[in-house]
ZAVONU-940521 format. One record per residue: residue number from 1; residue in three letters; x, y, z of N, C-alpha, C in turn. Coordinates in pm, 1 decimal. Layout:
BEGIN
(NUM,"ALA",(X,Y,Z),(X,Y,Z),(X,Y,Z))
...
# end
This chain:
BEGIN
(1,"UNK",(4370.0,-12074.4,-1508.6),(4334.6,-12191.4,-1586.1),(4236.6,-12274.9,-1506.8))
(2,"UNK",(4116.3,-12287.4,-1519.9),(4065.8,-12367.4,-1504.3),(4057.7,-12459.6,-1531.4))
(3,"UNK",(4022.5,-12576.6,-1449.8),(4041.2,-12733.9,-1460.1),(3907.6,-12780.9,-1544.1))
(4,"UNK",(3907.1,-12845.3,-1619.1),(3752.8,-12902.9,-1688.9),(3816.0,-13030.2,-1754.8))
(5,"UNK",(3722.7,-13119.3,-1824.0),(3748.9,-13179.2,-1899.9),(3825.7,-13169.6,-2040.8))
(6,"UNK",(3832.6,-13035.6,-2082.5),(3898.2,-13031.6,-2164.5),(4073.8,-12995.6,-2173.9))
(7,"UNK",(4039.7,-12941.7,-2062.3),(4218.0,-12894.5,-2037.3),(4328.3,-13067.8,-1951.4))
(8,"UNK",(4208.5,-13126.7,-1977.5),(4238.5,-13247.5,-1877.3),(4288.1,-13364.8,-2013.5))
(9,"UNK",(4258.4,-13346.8,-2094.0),(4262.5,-13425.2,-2210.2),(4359.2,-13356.1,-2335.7))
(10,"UNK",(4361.1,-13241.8,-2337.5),(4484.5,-13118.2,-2346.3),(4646.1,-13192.8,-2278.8))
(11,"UNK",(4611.9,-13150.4,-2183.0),(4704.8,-13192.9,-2094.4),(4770.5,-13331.2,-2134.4))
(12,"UNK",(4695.1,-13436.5,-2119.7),(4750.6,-13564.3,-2157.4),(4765.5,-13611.0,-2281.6))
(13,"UNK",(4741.5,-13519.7,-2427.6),(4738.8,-13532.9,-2527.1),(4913.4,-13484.2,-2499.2))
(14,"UNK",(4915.8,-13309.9,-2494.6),(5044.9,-13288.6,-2459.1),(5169.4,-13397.6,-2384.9))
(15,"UNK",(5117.4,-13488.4,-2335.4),(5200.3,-13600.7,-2249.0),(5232.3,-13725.4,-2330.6))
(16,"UNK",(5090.1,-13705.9,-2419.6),(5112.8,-13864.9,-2505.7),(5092.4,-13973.7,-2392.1))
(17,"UNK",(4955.0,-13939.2,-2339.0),(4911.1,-14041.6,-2228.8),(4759.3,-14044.5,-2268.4))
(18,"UNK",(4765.0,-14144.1,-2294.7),(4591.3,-14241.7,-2371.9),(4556.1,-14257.6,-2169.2))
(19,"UNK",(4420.4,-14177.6,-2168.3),(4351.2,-14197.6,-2057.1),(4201.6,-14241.1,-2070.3))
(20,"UNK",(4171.1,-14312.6,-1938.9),(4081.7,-14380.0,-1951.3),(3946.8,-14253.5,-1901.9))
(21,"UNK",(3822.7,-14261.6,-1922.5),(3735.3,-14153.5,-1822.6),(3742.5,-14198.8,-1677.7))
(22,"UNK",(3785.5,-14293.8,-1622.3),(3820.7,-14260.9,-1481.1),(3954.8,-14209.6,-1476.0))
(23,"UNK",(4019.7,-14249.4,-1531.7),(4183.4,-14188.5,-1499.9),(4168.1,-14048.9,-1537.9))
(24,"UNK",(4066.0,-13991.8,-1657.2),(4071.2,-13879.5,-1665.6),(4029.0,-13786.0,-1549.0))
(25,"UNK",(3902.9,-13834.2,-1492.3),(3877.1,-13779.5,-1382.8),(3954.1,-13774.2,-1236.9))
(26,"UNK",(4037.2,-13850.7,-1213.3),(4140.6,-13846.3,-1130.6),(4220.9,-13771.9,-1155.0))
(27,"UNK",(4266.8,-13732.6,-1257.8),(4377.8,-13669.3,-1327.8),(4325.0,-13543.3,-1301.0))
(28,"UNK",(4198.2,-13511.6,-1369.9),(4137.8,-13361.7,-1311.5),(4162.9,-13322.5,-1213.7))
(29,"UNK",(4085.4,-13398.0,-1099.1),(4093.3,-13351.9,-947.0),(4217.8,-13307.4,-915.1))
(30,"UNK",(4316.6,-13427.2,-945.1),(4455.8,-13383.1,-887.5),(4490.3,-13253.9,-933.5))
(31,"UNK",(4479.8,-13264.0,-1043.9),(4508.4,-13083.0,-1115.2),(4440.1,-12986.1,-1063.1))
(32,"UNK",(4309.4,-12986.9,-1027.2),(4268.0,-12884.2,-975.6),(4320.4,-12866.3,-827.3))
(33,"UNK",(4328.3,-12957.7,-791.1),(4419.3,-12945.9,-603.3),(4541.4,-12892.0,-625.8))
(34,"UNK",(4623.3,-12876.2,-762.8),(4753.4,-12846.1,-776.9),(4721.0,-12709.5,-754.7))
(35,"UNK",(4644.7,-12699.3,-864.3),(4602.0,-12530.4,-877.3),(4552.6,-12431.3,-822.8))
(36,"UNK",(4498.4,-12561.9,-732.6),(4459.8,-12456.1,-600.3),(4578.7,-12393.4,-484.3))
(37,"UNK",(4676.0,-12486.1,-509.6),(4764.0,-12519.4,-359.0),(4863.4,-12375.2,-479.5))
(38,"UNK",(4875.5,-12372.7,-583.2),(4995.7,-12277.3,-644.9),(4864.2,-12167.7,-611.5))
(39,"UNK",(4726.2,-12116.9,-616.8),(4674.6,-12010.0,-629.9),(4699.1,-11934.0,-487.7))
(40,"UNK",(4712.1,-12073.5,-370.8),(4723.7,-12002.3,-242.3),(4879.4,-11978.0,-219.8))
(41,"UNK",(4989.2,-12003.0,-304.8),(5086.8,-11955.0,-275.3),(5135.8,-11801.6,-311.2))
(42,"UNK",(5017.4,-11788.6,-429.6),(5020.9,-11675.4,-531.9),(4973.5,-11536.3,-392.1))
(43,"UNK",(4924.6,-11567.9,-273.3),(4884.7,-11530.0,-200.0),(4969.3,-11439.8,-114.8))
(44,"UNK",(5059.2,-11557.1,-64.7),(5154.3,-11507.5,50.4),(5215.4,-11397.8,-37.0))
(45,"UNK",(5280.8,-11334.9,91.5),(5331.3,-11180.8,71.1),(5511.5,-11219.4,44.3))
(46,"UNK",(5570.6,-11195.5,-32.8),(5731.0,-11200.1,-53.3),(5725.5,-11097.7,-63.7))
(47,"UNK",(5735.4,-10962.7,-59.2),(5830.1,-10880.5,-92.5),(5934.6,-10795.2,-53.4))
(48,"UNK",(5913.0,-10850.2,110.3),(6056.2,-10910.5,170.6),(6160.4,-10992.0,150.1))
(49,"UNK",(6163.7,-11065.1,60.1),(6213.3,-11181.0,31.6),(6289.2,-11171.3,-97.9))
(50,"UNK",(6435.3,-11214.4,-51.5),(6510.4,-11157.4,-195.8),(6505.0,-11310.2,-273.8))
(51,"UNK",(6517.6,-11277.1,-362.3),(6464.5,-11400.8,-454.4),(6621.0,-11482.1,-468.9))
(52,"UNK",(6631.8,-11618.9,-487.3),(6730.6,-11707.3,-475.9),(6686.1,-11856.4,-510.1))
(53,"UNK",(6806.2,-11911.8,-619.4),(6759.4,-12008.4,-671.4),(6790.1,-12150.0,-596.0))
(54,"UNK",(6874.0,-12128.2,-472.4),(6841.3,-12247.7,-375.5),(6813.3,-12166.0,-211.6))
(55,"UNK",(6753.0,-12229.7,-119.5),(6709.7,-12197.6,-21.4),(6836.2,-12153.3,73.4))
(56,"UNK",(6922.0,-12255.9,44.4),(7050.5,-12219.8,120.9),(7196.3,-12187.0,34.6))
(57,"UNK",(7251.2,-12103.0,60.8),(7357.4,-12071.0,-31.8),(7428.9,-12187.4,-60.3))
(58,"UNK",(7502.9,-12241.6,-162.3),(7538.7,-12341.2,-229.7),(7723.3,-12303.3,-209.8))
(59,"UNK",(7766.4,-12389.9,-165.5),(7917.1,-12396.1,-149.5),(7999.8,-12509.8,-240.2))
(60,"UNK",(8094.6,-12505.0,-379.1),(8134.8,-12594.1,-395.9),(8263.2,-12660.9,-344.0))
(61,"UNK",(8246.0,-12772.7,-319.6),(8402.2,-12822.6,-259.6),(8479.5,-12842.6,-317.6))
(62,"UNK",(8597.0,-12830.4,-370.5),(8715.2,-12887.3,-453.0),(8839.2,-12849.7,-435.0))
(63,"UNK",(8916.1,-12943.9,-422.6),(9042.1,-12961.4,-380.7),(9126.0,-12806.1,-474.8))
(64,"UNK",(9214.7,-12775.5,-414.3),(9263.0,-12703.0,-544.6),(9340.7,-12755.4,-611.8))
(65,"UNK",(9393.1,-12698.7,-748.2),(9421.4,-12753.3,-909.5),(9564.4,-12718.2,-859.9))
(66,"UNK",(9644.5,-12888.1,-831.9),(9742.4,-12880.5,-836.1),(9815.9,-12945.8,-900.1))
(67,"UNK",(9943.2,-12963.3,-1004.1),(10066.2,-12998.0,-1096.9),(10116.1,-13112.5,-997.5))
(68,"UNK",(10015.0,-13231.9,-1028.4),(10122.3,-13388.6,-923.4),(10122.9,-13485.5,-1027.3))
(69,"UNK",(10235.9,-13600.5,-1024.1),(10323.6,-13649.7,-1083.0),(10173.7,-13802.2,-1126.0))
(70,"UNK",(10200.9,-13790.1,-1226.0),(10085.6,-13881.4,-1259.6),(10152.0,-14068.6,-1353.9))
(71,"UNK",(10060.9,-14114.5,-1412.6),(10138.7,-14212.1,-1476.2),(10185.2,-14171.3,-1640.9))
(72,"UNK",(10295.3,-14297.4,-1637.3),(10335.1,-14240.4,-1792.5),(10281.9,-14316.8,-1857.1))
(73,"UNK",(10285.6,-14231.6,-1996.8),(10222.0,-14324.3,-2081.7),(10237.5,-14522.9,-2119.5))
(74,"UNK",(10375.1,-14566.2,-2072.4),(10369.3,-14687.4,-2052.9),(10334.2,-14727.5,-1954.9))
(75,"UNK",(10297.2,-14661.2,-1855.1),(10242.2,-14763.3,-1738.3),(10101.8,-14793.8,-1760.9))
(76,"UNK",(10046.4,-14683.1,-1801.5),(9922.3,-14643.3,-1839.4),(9842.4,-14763.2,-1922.4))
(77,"UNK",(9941.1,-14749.3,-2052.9),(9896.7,-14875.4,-2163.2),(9997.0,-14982.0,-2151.3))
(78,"UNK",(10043.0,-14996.4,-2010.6),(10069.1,-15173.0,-1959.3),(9981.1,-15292.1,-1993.1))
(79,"UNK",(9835.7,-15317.1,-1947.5),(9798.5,-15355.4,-1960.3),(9665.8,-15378.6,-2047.1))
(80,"UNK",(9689.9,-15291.2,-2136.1),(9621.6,-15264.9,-2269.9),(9583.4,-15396.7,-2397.3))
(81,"UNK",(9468.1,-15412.7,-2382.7),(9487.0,-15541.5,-2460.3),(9496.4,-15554.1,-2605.5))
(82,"UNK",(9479.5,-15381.0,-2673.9),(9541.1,-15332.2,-2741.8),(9563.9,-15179.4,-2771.1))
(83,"UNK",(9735.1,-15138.7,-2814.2),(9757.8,-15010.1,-2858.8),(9869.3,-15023.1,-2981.7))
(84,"UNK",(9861.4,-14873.5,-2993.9),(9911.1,-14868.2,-3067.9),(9985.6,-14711.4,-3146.9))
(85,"UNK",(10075.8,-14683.5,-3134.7),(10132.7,-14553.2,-3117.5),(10117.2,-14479.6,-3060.2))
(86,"UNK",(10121.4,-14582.9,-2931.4),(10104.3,-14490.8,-2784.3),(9985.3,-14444.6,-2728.6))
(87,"UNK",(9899.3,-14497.4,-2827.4),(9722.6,-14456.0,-2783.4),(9652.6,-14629.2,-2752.5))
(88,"UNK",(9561.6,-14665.5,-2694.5),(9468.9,-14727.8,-2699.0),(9375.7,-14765.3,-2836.3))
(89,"UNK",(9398.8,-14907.8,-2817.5),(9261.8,-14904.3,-2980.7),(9168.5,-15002.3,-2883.4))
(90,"UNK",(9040.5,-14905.1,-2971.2),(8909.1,-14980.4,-2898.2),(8836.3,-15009.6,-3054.2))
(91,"UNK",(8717.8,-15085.3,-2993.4),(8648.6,-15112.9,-3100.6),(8551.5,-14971.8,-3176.6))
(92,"UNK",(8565.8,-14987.7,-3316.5),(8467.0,-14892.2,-3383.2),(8381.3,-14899.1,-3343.5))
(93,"UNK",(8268.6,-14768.3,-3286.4),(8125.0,-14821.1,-3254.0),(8079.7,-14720.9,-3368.1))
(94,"UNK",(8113.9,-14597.7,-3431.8),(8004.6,-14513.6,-3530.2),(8057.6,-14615.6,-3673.5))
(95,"UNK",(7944.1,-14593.4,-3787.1),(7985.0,-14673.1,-3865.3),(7970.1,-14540.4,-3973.4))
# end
């Protein structure tokens, strides 16, 4: 893809960004420096390189899923400023 004026105005049409002809021309340049910096990556050699979607393996932490004694439902809606058959009433918000 080459960078020109038209792919530059493309571009920000796609964005829904009203540009000025200097902002357009800024906007160019930068794009073409993008495109240059992805053409020289297109370069380097991977095919050593096993492909992976974070750099470092991803570990999640979490406690394990254990059965502990929680509150009851009256403690719960103690201080409820209103319920009502044992549930909470809040205000309607869908109409």
């Amino acid at each position: 893809m080459a960078s020109s004026d038209f792919d530059v105005k493309y571009v920000a049409h796609l964005a829904r960004l009203k540009l000025s002809p200097a902002e357009e021309q800024k906007l160019g340049t930068q794009l073409e420096n993008i495109l240059g910096y992805i053409a020289k990556l297109k370069e380097v050699d991977v095919s050593g390189v096993e492909p992976t979607a974070h750099a470092f393996p991803l570990v999640n932490v979490t406690r394990p899923d254990e059965i502990r004694p929680s509150l009851s439902n009256e403690d719960a809606l103690r201080n409820a400023p209103a319920k009502a058959n044992g549930l909470f009433v809040v205000p309607k918000i869908v109409e």
